[in-house]
C-alpha positions as CSV (number, residue, x, y, z in Angstrom):
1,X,186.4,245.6,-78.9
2,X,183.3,247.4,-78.6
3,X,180.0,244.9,-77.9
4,X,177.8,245.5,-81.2
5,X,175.0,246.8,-79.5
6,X,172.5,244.2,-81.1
7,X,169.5,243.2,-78.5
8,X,168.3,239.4,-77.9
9,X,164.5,238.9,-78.8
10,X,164.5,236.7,-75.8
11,X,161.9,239.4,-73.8
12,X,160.3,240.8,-76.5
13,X,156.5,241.4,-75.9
14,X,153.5,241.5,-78.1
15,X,150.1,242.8,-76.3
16,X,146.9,243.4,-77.4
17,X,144.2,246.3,-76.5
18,X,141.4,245.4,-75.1
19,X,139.5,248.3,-76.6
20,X,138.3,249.9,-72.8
21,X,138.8,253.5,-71.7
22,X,141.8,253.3,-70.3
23,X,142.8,250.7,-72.5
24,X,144.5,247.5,-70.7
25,X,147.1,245.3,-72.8
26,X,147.4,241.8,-72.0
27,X,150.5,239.8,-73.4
28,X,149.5,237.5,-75.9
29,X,150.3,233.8,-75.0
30,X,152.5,232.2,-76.0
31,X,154.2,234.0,-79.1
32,X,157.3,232.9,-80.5
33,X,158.9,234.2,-83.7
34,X,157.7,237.4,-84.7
35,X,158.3,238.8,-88.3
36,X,157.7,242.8,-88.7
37,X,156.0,245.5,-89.2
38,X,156.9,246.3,-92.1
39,X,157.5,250.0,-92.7
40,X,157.8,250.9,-96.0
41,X,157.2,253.8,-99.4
42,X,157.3,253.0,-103.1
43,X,160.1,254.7,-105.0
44,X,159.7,256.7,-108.4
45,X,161.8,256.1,-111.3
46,X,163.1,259.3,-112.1
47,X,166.5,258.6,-114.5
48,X,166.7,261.1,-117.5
49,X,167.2,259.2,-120.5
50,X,171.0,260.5,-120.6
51,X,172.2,258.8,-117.2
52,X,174.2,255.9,-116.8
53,X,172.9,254.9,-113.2
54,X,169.1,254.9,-112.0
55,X,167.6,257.3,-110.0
56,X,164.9,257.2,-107.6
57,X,162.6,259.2,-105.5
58,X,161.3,257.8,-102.6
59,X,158.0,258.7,-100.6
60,X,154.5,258.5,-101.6
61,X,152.2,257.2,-98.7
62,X,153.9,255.3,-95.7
63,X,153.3,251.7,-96.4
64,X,152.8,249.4,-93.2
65,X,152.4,246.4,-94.1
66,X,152.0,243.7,-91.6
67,X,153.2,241.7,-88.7
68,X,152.8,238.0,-88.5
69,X,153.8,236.2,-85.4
70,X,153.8,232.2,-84.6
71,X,151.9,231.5,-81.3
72,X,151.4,227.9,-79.4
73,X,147.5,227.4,-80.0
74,X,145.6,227.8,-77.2
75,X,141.9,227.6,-78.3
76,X,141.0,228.4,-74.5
77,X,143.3,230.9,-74.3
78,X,141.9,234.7,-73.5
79,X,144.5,236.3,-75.8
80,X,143.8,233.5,-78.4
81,X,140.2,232.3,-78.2
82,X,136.9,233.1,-80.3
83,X,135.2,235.0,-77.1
84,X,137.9,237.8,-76.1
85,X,141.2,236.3,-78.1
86,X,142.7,236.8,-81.6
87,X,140.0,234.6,-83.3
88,X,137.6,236.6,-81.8
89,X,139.1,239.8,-83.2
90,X,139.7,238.3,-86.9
91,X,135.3,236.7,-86.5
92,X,134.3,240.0,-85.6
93,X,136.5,242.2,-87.8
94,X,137.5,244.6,-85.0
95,X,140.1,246.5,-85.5
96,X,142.6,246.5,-82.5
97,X,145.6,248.5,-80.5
98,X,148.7,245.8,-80.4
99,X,151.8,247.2,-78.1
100,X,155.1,245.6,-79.4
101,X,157.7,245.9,-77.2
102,X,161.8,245.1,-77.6
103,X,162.5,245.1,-73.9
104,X,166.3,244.2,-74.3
105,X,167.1,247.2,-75.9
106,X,170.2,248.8,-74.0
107,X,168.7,252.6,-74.1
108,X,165.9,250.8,-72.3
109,X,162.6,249.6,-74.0
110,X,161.5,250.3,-77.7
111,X,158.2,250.6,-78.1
112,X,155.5,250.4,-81.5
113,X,152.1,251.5,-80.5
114,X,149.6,250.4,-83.3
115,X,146.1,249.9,-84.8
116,X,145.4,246.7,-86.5
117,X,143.1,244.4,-87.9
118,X,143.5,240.3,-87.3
119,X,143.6,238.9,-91.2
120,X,144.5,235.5,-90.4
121,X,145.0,232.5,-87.8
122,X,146.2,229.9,-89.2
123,X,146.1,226.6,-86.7
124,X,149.1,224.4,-87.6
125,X,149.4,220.5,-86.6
126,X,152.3,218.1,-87.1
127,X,153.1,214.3,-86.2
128,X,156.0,215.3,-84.0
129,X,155.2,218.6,-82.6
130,X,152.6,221.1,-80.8
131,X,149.7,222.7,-82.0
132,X,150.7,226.1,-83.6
133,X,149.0,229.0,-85.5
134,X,150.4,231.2,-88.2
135,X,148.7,235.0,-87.4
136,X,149.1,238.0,-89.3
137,X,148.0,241.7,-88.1
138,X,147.9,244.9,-90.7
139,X,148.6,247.9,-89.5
140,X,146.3,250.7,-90.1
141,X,146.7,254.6,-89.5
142,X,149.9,256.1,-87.5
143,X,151.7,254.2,-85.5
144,X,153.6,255.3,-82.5
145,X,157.1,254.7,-82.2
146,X,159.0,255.2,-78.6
């Protein structure tokens, strides 16, 4: 039997610009589950009043949407604090390059190359567990996909 050809997200990378010429990409620490991007178009309802089934047409603008990752909170982090970090992006409303990268995949490593702005980080705290923060990144203009 054939393996599926499925890839572990053990690996996978997330890195963030930091707006130089060249640009350098620093992994951001500590991420752990990643949700996203999601790529998306609206659909047009387009049945004549005489069908039996709906039909649709898709396209419209490309829709984005965004990414949201969990990250171990590291206020003194340089990938997560308010002078260079994500809190630093979303204070200062700079608009960012992110690199995320599947490096499991079997063809070798898929790669999304993308603008984004930093709309949220959420710090999390509980009894029985580590410091956390929900983040979520919306993509703007074209991505890359390699």
């Amino acid at each position: 039997m054939a393996d599926s050809g499925a890839i572990q997200a053990q690996g996978t990378l997330l890195k963030m610009g930091d707006g130089a010429s060249p640009e350098n990409f620093t992994t951001i620490a500590e991420v752990r589950d990643i949700t996203g991007p999601t790529l998306s178009r609206k659909s047009n309802d387009v049945t004549p009043i005489d069908a039996i089934f709906e039909q649709i047409l898709a396209g419209g603008v490309a829709r984005l949407g965004s990414l949201t990752f969990v990250i171990g909170y590291i206020p003194g982090s340089a990938t997560h604090n308010i002078t260079t970090g994500l809190v630093y992006k979303w204070k200062n409303n700079i608009k960012t390059n992110f690199k995320l990268i599947f490096t499991n995949d079997v063809a070798g490593s898929a790669t999304y190359l993308f603008e984004a702005w930093v709309l949220k980080v959420e710090p999390v705290t509980k009894v029985d567990g580590d410091v956390t923060a929900n983040v979520e990144i919306k993509l703007t203009g074209t991505p890359t996909l390699v």
